[in-house]
C-alpha positions in Angstrom: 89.5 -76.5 19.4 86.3 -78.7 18.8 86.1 -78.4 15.1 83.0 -79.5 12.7 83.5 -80.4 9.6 80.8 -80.8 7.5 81.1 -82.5 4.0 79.1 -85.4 2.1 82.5 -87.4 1.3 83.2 -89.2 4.8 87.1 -89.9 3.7 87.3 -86.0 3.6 86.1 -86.2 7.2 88.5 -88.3 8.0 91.3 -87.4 6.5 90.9 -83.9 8.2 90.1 -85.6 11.2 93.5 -87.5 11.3 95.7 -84.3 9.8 93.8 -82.1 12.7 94.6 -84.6 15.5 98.5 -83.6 15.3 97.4 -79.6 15.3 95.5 -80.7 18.6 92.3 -80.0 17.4 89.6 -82.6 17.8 87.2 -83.1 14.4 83.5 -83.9 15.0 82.3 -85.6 11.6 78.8 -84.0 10.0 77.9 -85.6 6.3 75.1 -83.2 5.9 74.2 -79.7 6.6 71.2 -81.4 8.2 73.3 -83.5 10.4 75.6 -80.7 11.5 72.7 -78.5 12.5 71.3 -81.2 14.6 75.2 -82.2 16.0 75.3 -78.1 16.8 71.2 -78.2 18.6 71.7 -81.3 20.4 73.3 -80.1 23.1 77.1 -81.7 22.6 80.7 -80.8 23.3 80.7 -77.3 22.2 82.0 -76.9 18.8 84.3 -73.8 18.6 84.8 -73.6 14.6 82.7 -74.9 11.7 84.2 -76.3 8.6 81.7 -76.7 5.8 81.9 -77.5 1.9 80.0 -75.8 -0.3 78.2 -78.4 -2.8 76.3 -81.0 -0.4 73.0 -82.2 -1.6 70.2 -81.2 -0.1 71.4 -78.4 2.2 74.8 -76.8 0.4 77.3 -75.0 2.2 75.8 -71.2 2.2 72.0 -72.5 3.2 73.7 -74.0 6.2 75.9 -70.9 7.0 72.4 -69.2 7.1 71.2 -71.6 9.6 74.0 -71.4 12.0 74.0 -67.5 11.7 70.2 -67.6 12.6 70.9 -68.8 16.0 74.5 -67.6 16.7 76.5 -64.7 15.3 79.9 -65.8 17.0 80.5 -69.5 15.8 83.4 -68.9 13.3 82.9 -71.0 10.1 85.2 -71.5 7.5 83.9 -72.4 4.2 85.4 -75.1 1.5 84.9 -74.7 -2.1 86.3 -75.9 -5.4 85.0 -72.8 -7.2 86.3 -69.9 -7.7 82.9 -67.8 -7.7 83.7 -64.6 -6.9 79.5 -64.2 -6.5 79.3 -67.0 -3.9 82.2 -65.6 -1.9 80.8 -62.2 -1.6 77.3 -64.1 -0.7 79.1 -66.0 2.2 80.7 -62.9 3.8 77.5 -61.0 3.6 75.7 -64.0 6.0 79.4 -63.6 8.0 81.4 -66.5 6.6 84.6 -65.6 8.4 87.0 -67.4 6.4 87.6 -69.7 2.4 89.7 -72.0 1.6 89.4 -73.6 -2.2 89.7 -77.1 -3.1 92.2 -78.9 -3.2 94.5 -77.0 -0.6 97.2 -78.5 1.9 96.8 -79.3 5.7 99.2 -76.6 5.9 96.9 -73.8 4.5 94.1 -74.8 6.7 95.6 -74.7 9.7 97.1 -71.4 8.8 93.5 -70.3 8.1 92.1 -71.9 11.6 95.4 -70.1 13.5 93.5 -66.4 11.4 90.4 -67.5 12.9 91.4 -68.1 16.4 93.5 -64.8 16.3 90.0 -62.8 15.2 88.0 -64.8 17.7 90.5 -63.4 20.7 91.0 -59.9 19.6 86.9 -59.8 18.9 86.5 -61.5 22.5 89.5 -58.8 24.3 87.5 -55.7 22.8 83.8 -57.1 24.5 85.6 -57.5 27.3 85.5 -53.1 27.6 82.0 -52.6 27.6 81.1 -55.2 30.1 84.2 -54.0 32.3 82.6 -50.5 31.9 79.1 -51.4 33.0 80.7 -53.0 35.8 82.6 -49.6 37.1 79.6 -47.5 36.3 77.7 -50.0 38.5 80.2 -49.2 41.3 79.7 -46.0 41.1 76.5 -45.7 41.8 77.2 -47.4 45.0 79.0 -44.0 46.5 76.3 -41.7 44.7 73.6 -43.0 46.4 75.7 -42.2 49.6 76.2 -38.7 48.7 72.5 -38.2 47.8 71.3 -39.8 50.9 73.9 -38.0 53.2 73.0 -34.7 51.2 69.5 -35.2 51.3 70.0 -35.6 55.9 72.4 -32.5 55.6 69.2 -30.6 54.9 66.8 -32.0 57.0 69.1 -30.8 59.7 70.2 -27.6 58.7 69.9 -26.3 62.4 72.6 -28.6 63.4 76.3 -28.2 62.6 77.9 -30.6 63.9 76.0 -33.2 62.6 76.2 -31.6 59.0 80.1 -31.4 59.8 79.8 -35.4 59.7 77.6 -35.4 56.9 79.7 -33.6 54.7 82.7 -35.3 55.8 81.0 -38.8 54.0 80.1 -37.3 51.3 83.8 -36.1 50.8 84.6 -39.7 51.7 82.3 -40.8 48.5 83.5 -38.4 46.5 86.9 -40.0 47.0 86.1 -43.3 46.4 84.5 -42.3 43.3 87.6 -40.5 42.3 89.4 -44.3 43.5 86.8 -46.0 40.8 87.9 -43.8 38.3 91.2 -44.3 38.7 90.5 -48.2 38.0 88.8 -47.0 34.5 91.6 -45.5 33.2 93.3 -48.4 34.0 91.6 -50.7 32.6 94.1 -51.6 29.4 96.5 -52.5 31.8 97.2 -56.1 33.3 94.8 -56.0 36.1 96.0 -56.6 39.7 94.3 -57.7 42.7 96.6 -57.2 45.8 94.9 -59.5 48.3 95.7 -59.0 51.9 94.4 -59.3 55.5 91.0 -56.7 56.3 89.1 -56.8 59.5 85.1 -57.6 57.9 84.0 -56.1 61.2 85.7 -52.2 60.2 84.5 -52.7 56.9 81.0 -53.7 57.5 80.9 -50.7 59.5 82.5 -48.4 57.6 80.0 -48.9 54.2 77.1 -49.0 56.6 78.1 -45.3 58.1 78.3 -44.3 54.4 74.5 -45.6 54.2 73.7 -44.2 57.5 71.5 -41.2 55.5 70.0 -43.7 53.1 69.4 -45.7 55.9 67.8 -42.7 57.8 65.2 -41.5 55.2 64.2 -44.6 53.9 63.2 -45.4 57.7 64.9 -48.8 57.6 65.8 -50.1 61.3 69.5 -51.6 61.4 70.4 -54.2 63.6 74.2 -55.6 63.6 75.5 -58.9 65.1 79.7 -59.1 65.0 81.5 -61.8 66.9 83.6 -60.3 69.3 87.2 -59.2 68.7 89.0 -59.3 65.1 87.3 -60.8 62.2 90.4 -60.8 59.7 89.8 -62.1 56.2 92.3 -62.2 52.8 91.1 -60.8 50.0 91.2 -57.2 48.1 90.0 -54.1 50.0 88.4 -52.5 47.0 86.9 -55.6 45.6 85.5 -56.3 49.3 84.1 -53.1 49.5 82.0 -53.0 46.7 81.0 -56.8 47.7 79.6 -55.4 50.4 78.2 -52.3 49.5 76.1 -53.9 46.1 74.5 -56.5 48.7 73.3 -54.2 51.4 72.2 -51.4 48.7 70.2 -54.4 47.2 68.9 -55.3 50.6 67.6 -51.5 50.9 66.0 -51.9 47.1 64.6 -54.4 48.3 62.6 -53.4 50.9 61.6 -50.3 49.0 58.0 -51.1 49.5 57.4 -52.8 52.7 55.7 -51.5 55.5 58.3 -52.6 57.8 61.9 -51.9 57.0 64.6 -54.3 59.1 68.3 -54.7 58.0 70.2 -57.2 60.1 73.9 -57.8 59.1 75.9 -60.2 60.9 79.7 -61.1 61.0 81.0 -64.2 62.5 83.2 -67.2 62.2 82.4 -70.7 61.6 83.8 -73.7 60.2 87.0 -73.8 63.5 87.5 -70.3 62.2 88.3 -70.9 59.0 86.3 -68.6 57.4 84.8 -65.8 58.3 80.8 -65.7 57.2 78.4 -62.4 56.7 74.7 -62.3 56.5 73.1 -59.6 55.0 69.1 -60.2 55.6 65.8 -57.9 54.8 62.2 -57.7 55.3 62.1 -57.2 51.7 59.5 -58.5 48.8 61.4 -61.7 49.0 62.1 -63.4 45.4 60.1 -67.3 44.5 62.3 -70.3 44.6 62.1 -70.3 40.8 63.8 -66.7 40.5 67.0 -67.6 43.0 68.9 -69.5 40.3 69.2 -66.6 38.2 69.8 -63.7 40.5 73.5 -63.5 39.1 73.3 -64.3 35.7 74.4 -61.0 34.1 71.8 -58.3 33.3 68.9 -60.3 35.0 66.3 -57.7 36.8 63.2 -57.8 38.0 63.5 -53.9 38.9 62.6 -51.2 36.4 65.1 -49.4 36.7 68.1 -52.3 37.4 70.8 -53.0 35.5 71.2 -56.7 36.4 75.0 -56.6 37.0 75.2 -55.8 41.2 74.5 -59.3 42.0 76.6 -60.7 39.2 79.6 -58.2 39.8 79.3 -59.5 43.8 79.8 -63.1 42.3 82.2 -62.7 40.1 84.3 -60.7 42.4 83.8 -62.8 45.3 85.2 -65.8 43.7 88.0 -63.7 42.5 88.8 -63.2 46.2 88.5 -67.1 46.7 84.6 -66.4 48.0 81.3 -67.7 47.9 77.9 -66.1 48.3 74.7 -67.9 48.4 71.0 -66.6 48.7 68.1 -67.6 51.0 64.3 -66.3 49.8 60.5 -66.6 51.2 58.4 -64.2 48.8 56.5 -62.0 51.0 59.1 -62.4 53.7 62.4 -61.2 52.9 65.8 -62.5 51.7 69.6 -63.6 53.3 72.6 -63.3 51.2 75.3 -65.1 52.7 78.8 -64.2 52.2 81.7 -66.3 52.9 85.5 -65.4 53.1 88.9 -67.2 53.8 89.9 -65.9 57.0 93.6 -64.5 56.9 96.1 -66.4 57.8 
């Protein structure tokens, strides 16, 4: 860990910074609360723990807990003290002091105390990780339910024709399902996750999620144009985690283009690079976004829609990469935008 400690004596500094060395811990020195404030705002190594004393001039120990808590409730700060006021220790945990440790105490005792922190600082950091997981399956399945409602939606505009409401039903069974699959990954989600990666033809794919859109496609008026490179275009990755890839972008190309007068999807497959990898374009005649907007289209929860959650783009990233991916974006406002998506082709 980067540690701060903060204290006016400097041999305390550096006595902890030689005792801390053999922990593996590195010590960044502060002999003020002013100074350690400006160490922590300066934009430095990130410091994962704070050690402060209590009686400093100027700025003590608890005025400087204050501080830090202002700007960040997660930095774990341990407190030193050589009294044993029961008033100031209750004042420290109320501003979220998470740990004490009174003077004069052994290396021992405050390395057992970091080794508490740490341990608090995971199990806090395992439980966010459910609610962001969460938001990320809820995402996905909206994904399938906006297949249903289009295909339900074309079911009865044609009502005089069976067997094309024999097809329609038959995807929105198919959605159902793959809700039903998402699901399934929910209650999964305390165990160790897996991602079986193995060879999938892009080109089936591609087609298959843009079937499921075919009634979204259809009442939104949105003219679909697709490019494949002839013959088999076989990547390695996840099948689930490529299929939601694919579906966030090109239900974000159709948001997109949500108030244009003309409505053109072009999605196109092919290999490059010798073959590879395998690369897919997924363009609109959309709004477009300003150069200044492209850098944080997948930064979690950033929207410019009223109703968006922020996480499709971000969940496409982050599951890309997981599938040893890239995707990059091309923008004219006004115009429309290109997401381009690159796999490793299978071997």
């Amino acid at each position: 860990m980067n540690i701060m400690v903060t204290d006016d004596e400097g041999i305390v500094i550096e006595s902890l910074q030689r005792g801390l060395r053999r922990f593996g811990h590195s010590v960044i020195g502060a002999l003020s609360g002013e100074e350690a404030l400006k160490k922590l705002n300066n934009g430095g190594p990130k410091i994962d723990l704070v050690i402060t004393d209590y009686a400093m001039p100027g700025m003590n120990g608890l005025d400087l807990v204050r501080k830090i808590r202002d700007k960040s409730r997660s930095l774990p700060i341990i407190m030193m003290t050589a009294y044993g006021d029961k008033h100031l220790v209750i004042e420290a945990l109320k501003n979220h002091c998470d740990g004490f440790i009174e003077k004069p105490f052994s290396l021992h005792n405050l390395v057992e105390e970091i080794r508490l922190i740490e341990n608090q600082s995971r199990r806090n950091s395992e439980q966010c990780d459910h609610p962001q997981l969460f938001a990320k399956f809820v995402h996905q399945i909206n994904n399938p339910l906006n297949c249903i409602m289009g295909n339900a939606e074309m079911a009865l505009l044609k009502s005089n024709q069976a067997q094309d409401i024999k097809e329609l039903l038959s995807e929105i069974i198919s959605s159902a399902e793959r809700i039903e699959n998402i699901n399934h990954q929910i209650i999964k989600m305390d165990q160790a996750p897996e991602t079986l990666r193995e060879a999938v033809d892009i080109k089936i794919l591609l087609e298959t999620c843009l079937k499921e859109f075919e009634g979204l496609l259809f009442l939104k008026a949105i003219t679909l144009t697709k490019e494949f490179d002839d013959g088999a275009l076989s990547v390695s990755g996840s099948p689930f985690d490529l299929e939601q890839v694919i579906k966030n972008v090109i239900l974000n190309a159709i948001q997109a283009m949500e108030q244009s007068a003309e409505k053109r999807l072009t999605v196109r497959a092919e290999k490059i690079n010798e073959g590879s990898v395998v690369a897919v374009n997924v363009s609109d005649s959309g709004c477009g976004m300003p150069e200044a907007r492209l850098a944080d289209i997948f930064t979690p929860y950033y929207t410019t829609k009223a109703n968006g959650s922020g996480l499709g783009l971000a969940i496409v990233k982050n599951t890309l990469e997981k599938n040893q991916g890239t995707i990059s974006v091309t923008s004219r406002e006004g115009r429309g935008t290109t997401f381009t998506l690159i796999f490793q082709a299978a071997a």
